[in-house]
N, CA, C and O atoms as a MOPAC input file, in Angstrom:
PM7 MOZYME 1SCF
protein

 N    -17.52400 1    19.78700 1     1.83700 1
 C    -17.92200 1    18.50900 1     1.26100 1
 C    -17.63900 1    17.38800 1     2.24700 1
 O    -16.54600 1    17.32700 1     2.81000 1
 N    -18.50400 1    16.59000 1     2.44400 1
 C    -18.46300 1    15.23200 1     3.54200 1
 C    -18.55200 1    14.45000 1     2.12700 1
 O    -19.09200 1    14.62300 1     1.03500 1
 N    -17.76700 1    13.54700 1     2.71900 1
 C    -17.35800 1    11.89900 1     1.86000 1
 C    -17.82800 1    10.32900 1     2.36300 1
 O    -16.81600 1     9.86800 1     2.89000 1
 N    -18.32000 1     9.86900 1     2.39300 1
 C    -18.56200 1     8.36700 1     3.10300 1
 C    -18.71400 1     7.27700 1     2.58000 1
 O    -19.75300 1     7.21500 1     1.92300 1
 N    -18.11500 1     6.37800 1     2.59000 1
 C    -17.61400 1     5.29000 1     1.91600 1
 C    -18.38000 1     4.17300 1     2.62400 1
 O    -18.45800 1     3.92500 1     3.82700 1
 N    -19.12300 1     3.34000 1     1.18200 1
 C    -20.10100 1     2.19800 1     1.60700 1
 C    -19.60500 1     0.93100 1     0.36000 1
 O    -18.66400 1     1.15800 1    -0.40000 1
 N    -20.32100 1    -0.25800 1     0.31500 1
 C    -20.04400 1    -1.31000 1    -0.30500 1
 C    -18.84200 1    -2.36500 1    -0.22600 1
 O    -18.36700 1    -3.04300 1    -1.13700 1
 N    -18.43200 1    -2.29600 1     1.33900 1
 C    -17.51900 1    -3.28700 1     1.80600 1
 C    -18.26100 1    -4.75000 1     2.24700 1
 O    -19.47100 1    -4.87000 1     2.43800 1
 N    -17.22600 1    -5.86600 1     2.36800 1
 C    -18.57200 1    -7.29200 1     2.82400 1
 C    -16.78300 1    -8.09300 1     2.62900 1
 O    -15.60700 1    -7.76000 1     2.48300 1
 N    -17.58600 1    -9.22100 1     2.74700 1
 C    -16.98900 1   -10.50900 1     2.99100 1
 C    -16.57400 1   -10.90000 1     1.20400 1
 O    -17.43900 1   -10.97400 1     0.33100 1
 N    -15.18200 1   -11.09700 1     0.97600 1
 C    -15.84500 1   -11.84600 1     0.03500 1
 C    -14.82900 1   -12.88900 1    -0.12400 1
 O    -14.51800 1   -13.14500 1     1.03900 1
 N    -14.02900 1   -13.74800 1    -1.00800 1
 C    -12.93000 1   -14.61500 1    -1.14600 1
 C    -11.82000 1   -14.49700 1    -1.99400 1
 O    -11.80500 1   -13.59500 1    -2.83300 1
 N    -10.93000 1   -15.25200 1    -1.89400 1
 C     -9.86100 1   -14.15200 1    -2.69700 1
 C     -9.89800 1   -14.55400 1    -4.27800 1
 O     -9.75200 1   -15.71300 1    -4.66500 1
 N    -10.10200 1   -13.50700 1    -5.08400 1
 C    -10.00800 1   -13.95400 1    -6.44500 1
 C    -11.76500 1   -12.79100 1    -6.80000 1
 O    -12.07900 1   -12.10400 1    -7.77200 1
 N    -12.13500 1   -12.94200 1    -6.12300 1
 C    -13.68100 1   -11.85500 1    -6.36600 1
 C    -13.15400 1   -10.64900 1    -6.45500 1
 O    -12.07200 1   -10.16200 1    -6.12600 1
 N    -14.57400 1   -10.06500 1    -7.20100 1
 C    -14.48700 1    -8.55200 1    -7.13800 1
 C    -15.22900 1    -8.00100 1    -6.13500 1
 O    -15.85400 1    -8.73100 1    -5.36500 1
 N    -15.24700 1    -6.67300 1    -6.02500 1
 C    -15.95900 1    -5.79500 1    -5.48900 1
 C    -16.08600 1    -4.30500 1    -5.89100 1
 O    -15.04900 1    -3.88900 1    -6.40800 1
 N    -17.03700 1    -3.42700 1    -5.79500 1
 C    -16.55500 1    -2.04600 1    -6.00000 1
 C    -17.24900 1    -1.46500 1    -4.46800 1
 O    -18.21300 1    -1.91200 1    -3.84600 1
 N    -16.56800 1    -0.58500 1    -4.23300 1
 C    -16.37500 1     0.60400 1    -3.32800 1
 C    -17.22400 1     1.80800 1    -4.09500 1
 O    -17.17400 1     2.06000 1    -5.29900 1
 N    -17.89000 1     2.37700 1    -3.24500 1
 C    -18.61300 1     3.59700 1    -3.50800 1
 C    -18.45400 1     4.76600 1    -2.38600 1
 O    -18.68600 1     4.75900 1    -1.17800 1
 N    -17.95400 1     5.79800 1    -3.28500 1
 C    -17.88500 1     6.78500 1    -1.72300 1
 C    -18.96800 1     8.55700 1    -2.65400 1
 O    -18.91600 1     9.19500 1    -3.70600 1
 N    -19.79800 1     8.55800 1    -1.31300 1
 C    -20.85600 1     9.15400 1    -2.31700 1
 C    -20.14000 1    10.69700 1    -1.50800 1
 O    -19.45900 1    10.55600 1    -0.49300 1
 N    -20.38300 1    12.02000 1    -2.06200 1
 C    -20.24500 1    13.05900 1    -1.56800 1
 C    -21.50300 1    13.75200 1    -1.45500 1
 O    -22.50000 1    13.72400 1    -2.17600 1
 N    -21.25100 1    14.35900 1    -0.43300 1
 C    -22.65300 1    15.87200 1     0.05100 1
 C    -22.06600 1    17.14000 1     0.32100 1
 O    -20.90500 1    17.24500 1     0.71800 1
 N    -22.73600 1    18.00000 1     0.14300 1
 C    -22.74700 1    19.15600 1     0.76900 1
 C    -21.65100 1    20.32800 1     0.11600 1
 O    -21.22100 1    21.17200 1     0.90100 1
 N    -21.28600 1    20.36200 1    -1.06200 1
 C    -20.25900 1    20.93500 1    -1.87400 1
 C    -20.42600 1    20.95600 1    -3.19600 1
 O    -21.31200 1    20.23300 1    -3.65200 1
 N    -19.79900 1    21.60100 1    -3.91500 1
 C    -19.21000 1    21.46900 1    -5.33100 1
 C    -17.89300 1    20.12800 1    -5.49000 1
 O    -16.69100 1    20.19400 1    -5.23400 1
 N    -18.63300 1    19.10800 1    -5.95200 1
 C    -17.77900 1    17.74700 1    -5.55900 1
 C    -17.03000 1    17.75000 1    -7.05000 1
 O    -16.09400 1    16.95500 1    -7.13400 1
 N    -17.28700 1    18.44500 1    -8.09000 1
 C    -16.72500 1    17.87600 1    -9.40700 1
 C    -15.48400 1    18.47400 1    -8.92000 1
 O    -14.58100 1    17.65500 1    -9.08900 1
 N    -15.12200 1    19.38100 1    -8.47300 1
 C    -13.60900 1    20.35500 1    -8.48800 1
 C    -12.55900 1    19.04500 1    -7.42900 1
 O    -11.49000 1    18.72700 1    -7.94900 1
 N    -12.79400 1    18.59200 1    -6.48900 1
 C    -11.80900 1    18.08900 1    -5.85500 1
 C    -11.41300 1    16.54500 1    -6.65500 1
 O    -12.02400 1    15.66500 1    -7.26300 1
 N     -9.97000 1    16.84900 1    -6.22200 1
 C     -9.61200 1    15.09200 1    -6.25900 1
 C    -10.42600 1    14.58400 1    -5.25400 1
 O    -11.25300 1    15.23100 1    -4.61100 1
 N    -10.17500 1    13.45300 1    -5.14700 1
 C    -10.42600 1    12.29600 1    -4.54300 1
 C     -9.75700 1    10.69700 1    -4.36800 1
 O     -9.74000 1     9.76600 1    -5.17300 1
 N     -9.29000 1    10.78900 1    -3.15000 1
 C     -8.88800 1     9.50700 1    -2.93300 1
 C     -9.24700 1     8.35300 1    -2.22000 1
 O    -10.14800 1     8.55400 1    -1.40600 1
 N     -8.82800 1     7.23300 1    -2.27500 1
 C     -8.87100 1     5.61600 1    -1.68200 1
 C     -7.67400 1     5.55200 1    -0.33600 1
 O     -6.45000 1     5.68300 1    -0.29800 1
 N     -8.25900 1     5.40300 1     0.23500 1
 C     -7.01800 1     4.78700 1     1.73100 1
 C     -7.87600 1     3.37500 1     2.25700 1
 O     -8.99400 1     2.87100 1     2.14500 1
 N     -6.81200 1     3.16300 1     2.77900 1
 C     -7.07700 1     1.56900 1     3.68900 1
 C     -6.36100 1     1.49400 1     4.98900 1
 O     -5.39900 1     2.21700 1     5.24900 1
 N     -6.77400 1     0.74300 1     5.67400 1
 C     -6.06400 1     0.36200 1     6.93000 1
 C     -6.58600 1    -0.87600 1     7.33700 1
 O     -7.70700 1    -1.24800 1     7.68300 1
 N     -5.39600 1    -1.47100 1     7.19900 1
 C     -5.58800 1    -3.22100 1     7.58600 1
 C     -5.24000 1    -2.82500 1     8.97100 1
 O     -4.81300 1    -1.81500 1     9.53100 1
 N     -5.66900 1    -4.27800 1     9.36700 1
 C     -5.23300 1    -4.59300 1    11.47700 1
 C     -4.15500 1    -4.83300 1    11.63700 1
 O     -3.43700 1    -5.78200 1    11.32300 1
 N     -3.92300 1    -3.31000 1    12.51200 1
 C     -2.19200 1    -3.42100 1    12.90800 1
 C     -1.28100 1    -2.74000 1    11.99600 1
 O     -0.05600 1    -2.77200 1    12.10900 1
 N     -2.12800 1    -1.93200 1    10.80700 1
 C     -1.16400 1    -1.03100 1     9.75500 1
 C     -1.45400 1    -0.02800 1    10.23700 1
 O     -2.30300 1     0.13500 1    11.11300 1
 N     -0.65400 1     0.94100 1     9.62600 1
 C     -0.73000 1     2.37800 1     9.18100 1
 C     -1.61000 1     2.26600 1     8.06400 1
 O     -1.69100 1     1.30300 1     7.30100 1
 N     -2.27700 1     3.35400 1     8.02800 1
 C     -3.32000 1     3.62100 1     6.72500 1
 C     -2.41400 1     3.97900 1     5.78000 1
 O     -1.36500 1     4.49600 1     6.16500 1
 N     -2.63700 1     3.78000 1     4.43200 1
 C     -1.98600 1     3.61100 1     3.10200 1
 C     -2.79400 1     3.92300 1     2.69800 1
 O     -3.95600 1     3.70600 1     3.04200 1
 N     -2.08700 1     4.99100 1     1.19200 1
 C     -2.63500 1     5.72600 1    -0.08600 1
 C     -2.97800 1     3.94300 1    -1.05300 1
 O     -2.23000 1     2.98100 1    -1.22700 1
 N     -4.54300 1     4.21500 1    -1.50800 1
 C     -4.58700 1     3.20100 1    -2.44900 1
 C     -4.70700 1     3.67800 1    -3.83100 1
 O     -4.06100 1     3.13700 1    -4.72800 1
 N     -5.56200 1     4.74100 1    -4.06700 1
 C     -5.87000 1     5.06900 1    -5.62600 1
 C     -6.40800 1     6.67900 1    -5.80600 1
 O     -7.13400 1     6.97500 1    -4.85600 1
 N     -6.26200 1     7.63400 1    -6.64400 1
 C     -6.93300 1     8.45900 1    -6.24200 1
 C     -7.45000 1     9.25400 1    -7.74600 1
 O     -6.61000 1     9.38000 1    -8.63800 1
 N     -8.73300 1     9.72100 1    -7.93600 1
 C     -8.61800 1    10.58400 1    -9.05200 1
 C     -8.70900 1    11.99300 1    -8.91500 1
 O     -9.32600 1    12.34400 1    -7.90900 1
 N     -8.14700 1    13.15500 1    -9.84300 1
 C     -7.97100 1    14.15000 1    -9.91000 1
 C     -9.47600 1    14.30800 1   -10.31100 1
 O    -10.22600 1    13.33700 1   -10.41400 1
 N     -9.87800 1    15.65700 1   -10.54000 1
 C    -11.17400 1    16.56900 1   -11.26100 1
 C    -11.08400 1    16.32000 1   -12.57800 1
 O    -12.10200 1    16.64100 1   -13.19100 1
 N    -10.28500 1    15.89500 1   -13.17500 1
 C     -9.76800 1    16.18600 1   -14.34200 1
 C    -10.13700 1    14.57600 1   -15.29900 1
 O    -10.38500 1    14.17200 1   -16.43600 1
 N     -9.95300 1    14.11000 1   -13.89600 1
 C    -10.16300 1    12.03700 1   -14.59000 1
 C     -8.64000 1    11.36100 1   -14.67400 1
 O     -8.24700 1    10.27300 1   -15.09600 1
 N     -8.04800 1    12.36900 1   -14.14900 1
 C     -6.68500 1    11.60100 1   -13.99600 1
 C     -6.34800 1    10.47500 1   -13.01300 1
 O     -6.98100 1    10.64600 1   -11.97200 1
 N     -5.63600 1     9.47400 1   -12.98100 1
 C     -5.62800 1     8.41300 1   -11.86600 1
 C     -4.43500 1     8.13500 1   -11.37900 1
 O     -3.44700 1     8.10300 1   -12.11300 1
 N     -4.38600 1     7.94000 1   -10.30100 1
 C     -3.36900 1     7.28600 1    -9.51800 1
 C     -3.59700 1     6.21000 1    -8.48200 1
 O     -4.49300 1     6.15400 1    -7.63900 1
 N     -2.27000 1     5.07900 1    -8.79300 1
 C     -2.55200 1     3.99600 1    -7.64100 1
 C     -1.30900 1     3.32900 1    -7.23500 1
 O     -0.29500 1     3.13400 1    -7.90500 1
 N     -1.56900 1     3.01400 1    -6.02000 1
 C     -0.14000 1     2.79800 1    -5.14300 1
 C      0.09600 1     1.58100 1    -6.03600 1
 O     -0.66700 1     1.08800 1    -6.86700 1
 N      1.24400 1     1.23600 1    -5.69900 1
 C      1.86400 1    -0.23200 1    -6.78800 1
 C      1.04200 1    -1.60600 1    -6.34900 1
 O      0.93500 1    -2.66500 1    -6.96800 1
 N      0.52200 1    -1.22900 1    -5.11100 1
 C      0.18300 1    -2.89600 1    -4.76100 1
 C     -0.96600 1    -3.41100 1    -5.30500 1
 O     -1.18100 1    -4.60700 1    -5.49600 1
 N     -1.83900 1    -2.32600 1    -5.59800 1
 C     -3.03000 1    -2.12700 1    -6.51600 1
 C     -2.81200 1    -2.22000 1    -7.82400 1
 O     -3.36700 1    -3.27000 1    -8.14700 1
 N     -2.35100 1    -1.76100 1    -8.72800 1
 C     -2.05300 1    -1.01200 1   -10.00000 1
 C     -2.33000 1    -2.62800 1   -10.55800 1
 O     -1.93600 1    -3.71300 1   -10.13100 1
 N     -3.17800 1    -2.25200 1   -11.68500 1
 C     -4.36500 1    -3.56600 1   -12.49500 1
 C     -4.70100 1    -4.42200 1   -12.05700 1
 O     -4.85900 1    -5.51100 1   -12.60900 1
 N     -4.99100 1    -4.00800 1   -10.40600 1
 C     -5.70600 1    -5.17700 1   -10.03100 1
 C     -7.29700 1    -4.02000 1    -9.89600 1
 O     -8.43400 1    -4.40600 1   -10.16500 1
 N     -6.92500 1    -2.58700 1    -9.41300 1
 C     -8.67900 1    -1.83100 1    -8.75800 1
 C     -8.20300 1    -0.78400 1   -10.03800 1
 O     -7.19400 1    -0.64500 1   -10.72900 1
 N     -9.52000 1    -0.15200 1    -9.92900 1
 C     -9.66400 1     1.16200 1   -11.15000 1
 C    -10.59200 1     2.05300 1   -10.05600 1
 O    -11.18200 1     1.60200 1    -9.07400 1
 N    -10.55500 1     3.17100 1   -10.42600 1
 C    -10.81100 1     4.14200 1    -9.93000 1
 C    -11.68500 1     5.09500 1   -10.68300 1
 O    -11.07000 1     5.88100 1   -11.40300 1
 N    -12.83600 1     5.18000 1   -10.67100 1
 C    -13.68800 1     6.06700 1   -10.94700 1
 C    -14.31600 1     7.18300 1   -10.57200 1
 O    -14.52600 1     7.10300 1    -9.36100 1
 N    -14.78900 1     8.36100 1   -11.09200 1
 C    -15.76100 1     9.26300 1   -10.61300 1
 C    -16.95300 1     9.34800 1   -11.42800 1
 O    -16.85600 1     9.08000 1   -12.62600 1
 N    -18.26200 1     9.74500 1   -10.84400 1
 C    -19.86200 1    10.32400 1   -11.49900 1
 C    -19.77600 1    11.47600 1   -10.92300 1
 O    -20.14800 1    11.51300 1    -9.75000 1
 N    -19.35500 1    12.53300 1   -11.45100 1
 C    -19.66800 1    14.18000 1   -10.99100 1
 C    -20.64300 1    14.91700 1   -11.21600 1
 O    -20.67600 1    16.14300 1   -11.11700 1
 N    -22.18000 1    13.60700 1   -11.79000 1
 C    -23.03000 1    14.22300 1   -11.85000 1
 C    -23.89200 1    13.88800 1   -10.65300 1
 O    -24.63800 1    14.72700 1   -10.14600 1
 N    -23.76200 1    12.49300 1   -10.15300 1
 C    -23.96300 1    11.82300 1    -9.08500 1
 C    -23.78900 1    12.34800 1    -8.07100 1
 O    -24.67700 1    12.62400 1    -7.26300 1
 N    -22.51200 1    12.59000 1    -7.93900 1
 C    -21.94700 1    12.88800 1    -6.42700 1
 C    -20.94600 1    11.86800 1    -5.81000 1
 O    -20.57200 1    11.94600 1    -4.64000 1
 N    -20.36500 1    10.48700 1    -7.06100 1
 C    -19.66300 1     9.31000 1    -6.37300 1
 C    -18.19700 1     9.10200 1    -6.71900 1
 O    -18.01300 1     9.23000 1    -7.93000 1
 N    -17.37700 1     8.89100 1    -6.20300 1
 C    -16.55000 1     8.58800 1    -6.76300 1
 C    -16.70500 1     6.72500 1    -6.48200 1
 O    -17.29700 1     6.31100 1    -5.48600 1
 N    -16.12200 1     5.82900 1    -7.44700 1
 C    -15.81100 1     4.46600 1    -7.29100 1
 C    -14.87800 1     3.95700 1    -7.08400 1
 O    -13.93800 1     4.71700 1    -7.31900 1
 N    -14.41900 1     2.55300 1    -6.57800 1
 C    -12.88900 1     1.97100 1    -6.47300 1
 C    -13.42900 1     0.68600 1    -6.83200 1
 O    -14.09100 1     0.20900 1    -5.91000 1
 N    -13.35800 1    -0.20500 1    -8.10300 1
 C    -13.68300 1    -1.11800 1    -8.69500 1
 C    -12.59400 1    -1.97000 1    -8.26900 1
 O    -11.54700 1    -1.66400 1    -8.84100 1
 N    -12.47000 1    -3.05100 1    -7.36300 1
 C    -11.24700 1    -3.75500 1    -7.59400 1
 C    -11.28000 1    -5.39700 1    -7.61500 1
 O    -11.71500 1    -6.18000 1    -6.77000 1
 N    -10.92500 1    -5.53200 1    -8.34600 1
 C    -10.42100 1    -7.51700 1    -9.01700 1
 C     -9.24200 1    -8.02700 1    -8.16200 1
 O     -8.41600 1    -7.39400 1    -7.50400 1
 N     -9.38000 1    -9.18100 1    -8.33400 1
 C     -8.75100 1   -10.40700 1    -8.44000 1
 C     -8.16400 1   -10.06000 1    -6.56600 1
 O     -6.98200 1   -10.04600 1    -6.22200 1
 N     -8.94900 1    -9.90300 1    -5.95800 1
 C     -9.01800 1    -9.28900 1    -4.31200 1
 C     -8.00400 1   -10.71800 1    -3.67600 1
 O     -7.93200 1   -11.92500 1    -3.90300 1
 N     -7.52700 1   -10.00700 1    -3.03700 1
 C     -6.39000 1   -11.01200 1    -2.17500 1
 C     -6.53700 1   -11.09900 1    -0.93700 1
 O     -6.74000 1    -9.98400 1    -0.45700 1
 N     -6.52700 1   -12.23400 1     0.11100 1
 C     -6.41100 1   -11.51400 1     1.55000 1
 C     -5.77700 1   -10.14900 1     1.96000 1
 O     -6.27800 1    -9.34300 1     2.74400 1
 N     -4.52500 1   -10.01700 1     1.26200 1
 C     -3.71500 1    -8.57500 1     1.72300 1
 C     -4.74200 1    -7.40400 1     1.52600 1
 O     -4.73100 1    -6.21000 1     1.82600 1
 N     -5.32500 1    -7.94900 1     1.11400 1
 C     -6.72800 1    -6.03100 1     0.39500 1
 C     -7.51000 1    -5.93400 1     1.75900 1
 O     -8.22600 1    -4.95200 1     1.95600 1
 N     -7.37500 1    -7.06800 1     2.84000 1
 C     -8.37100 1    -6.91700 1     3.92500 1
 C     -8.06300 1    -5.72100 1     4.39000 1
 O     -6.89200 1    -5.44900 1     4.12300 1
 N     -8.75800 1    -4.67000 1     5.12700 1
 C     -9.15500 1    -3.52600 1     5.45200 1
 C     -9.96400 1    -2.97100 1     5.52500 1
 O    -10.90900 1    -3.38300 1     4.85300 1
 N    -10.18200 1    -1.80600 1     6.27000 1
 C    -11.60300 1    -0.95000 1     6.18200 1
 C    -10.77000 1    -0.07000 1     5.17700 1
 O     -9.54400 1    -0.16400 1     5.10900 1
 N    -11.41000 1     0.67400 1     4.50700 1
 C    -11.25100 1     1.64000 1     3.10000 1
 C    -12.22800 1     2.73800 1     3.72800 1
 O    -13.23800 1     2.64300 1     4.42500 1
 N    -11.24800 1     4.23000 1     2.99700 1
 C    -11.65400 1     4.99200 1     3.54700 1
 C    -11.64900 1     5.78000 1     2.49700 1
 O    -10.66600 1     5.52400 1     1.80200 1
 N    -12.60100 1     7.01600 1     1.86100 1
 C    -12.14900 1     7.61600 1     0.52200 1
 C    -12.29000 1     9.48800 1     1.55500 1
 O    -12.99800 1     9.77300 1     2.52100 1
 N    -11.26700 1    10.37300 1     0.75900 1
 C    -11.84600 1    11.41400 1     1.36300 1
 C    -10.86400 1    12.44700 1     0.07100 1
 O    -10.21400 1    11.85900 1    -0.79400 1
 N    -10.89800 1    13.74200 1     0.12700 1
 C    -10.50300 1    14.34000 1    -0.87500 1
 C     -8.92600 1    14.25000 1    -0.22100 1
 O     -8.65100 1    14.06600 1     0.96400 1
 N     -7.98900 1    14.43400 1    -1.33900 1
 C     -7.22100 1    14.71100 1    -1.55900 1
 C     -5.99000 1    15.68800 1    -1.94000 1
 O     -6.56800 1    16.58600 1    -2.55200 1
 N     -4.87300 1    15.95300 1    -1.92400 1
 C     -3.71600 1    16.60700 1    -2.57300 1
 C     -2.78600 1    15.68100 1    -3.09500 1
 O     -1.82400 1    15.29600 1    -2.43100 1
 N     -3.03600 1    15.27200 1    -4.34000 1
 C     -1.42600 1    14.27800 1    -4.41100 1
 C     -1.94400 1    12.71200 1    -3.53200 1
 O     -3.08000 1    12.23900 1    -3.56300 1
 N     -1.14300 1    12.33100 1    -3.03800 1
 C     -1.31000 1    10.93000 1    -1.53400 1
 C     -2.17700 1    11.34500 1    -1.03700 1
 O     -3.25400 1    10.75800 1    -1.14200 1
 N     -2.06200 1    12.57000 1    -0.26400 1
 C     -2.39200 1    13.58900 1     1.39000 1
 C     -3.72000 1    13.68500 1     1.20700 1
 O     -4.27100 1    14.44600 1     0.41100 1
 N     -4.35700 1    12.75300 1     2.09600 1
 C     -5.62200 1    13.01300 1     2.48100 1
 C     -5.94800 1    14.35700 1     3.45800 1
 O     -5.52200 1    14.51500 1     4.60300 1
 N     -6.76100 1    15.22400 1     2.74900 1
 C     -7.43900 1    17.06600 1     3.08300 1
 C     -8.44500 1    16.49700 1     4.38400 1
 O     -8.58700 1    17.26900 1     5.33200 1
 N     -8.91600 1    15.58700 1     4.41300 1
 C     -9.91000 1    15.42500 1     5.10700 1
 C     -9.89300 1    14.65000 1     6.65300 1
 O     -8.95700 1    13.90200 1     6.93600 1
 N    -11.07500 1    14.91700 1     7.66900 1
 C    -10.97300 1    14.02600 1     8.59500 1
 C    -11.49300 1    12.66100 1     8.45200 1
 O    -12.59000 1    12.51300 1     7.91300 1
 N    -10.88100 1    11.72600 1     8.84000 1
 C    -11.51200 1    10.36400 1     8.67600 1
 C    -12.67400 1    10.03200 1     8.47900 1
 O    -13.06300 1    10.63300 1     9.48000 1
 N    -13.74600 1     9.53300 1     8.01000 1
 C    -14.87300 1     9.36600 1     8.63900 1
 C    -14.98700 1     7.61800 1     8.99100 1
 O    -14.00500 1     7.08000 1     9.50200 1
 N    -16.38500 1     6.69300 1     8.64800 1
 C    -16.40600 1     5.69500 1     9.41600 1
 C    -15.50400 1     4.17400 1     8.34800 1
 O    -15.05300 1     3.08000 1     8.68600 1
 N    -15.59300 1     4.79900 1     7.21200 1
 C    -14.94000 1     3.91000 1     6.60100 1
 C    -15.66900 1     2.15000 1     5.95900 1
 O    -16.55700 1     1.70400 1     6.68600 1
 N    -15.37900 1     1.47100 1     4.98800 1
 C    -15.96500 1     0.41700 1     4.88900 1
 C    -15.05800 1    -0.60200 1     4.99200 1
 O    -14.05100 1    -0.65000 1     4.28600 1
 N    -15.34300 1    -1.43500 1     5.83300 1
 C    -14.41400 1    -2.92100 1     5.64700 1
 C    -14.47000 1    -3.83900 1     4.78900 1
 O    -15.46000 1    -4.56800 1     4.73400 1
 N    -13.27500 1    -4.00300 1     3.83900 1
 C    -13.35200 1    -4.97000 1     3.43300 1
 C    -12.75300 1    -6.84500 1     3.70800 1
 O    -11.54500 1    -7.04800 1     3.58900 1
 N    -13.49600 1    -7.80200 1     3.98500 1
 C    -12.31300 1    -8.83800 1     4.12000 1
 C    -12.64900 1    -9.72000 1     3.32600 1
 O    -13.77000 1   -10.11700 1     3.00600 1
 N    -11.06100 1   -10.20400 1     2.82200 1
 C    -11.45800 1   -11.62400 1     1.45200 1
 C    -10.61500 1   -12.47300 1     2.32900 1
 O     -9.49100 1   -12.28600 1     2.79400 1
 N    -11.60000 1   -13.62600 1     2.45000 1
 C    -10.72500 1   -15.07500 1     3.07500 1
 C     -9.90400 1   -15.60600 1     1.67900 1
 O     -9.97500 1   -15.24000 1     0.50600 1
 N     -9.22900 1   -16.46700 1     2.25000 1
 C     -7.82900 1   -16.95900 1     1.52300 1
 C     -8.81400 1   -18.55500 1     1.12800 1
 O     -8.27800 1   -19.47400 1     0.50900 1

């Protein structure tokens, strides 16, 4: 299964946005799936992730601000996230998961940046 993550842009702080990371080439309903980021000058960080199951997880810095979705008929998983802060600037990266532990190799990722 390949993962690639689209619907990053400009936006300001206090907007929304959602993240779309579409899958190919697999049986996509069985895996988790997760959210990573990497701001300029970080380490990439776990942001949100869902299980097969519809279960969710999200790092604290997130938690009711993004939600996390899947379409397993689609092929997408989503990362819906509000009330966007400068700190959310990053490219976002979604790829399957264990737990945190991203299974996968990077791919190109979407940037997001919200001016202040």
């Amino acid at each position: 299964v390949q993962l690639q993550a689209s619907g990053g842009g400009l936006v300001q702080a206090g907007d929304s946005l959602r993240l779309s990371c579409a899958a190919s080439g697999g049986t996509f309903s069985i895996y988790d799936v997760g959210w990573f980021r990497q701001a300029p000058g970080k380490e990439r960080e776990f942001v949100a992730a869902i299980a097969w199951s519809g279960t969710t997880h999200y790092a604290d810095s997130v938690k009711g601000r993004f939600a996390i979705s899947r379409d397993n008929v689609n092929n997408r998983v989503y990362l819906q996230m509000y009330s966007l802060k400068p700190e959310d600037t990053a490219v976002y990266y979604c790829s399957r998961v264990s737990g945190t532990t991203s299974l996968d190799l990077w791919g190109q990722g979407t940037e997001v940046t919200v001016s202040s």
